[in-house]
C-alpha positions as CSV (number, residue, x, y, z in Angstrom):
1,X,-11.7,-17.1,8.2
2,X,-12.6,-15.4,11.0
3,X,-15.2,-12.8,12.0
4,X,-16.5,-10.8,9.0
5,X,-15.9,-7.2,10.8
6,X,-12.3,-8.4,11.9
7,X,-11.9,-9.7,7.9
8,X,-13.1,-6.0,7.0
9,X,-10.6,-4.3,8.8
10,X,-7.5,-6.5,7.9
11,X,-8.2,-5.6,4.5
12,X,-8.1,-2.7,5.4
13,X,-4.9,-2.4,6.4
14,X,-3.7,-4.6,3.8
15,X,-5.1,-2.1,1.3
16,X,-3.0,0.8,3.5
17,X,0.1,-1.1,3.2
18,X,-0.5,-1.3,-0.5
19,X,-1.1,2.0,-1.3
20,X,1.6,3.4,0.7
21,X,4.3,0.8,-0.6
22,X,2.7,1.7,-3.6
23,X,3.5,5.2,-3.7
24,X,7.3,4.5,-1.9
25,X,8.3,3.1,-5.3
26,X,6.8,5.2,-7.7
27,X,8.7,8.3,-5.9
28,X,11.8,6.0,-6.1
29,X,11.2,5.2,-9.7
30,X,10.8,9.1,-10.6
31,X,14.2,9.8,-8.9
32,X,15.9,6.8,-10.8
33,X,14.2,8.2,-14.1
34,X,16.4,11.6,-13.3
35,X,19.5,9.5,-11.9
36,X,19.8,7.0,-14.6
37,X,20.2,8.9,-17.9
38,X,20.1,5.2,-20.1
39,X,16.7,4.1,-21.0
40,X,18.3,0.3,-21.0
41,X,19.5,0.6,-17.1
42,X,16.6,2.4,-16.5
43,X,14.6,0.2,-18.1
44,X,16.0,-2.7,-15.8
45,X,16.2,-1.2,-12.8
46,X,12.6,-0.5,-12.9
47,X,11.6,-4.1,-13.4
48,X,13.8,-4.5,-10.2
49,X,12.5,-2.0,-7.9
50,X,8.4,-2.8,-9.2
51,X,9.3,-6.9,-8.6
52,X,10.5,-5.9,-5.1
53,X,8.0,-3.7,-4.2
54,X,5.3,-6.0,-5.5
55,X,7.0,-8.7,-3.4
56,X,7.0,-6.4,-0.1
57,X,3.4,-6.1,-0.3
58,X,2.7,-9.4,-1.0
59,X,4.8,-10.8,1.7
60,X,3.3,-7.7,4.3
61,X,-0.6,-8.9,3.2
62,X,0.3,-12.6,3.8
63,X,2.1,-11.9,7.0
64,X,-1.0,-9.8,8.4
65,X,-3.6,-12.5,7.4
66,X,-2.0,-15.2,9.1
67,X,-0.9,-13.4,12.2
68,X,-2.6,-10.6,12.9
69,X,-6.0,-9.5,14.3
70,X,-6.6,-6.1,13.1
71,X,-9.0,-3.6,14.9
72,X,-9.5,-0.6,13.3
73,X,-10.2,3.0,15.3
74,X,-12.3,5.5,13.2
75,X,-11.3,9.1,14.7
76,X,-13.4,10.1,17.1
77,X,-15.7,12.0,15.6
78,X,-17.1,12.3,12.1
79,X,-18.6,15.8,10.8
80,X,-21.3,15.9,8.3
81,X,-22.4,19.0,6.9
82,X,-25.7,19.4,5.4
83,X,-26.1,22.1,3.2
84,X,-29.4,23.3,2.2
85,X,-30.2,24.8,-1.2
């Protein structure tokens, strides 16, 4: 691949879209729980929405790597607080 710094922050963001797809679908999955009183639909319906999601991601992370240079921007300033005992 490319530059080892570039590589670091594509991951990165691949790792970003991950978690935050990620967390889309569980919240989905907790309101079908609610919405779909039959463990059997529910049951499917999960497998659904987790192949989809998983499929999103994957598709998101492939699509980055092969046409995207990523640069990530730390905020601007960092605080560190050193306490003394």
């Amino acid at each position: 691949m490319g530059n080892n710094k570039v590589d670091k922050h594509k991951e990165k963001m691949n790792h970003m879209v991950k978690d935050e797809v990620t967390k889309m679908f569980e919240k989905i999955l907790d309101y079908a729980e609610v919405a779909v009183p039959n463990n059997d639909q529910y049951k499917k319906l999960r497998s659904k929405i987790l192949r989809v999601g998983n499929n999103c991601i994957r598709n998101i992370r492939k699509d980055i790597d092969r046409h995207y240079d990523v640069k990530y921007k730390a905020p601007a300033e960092t605080i560190i607080e050193v306490l003394q005992k």
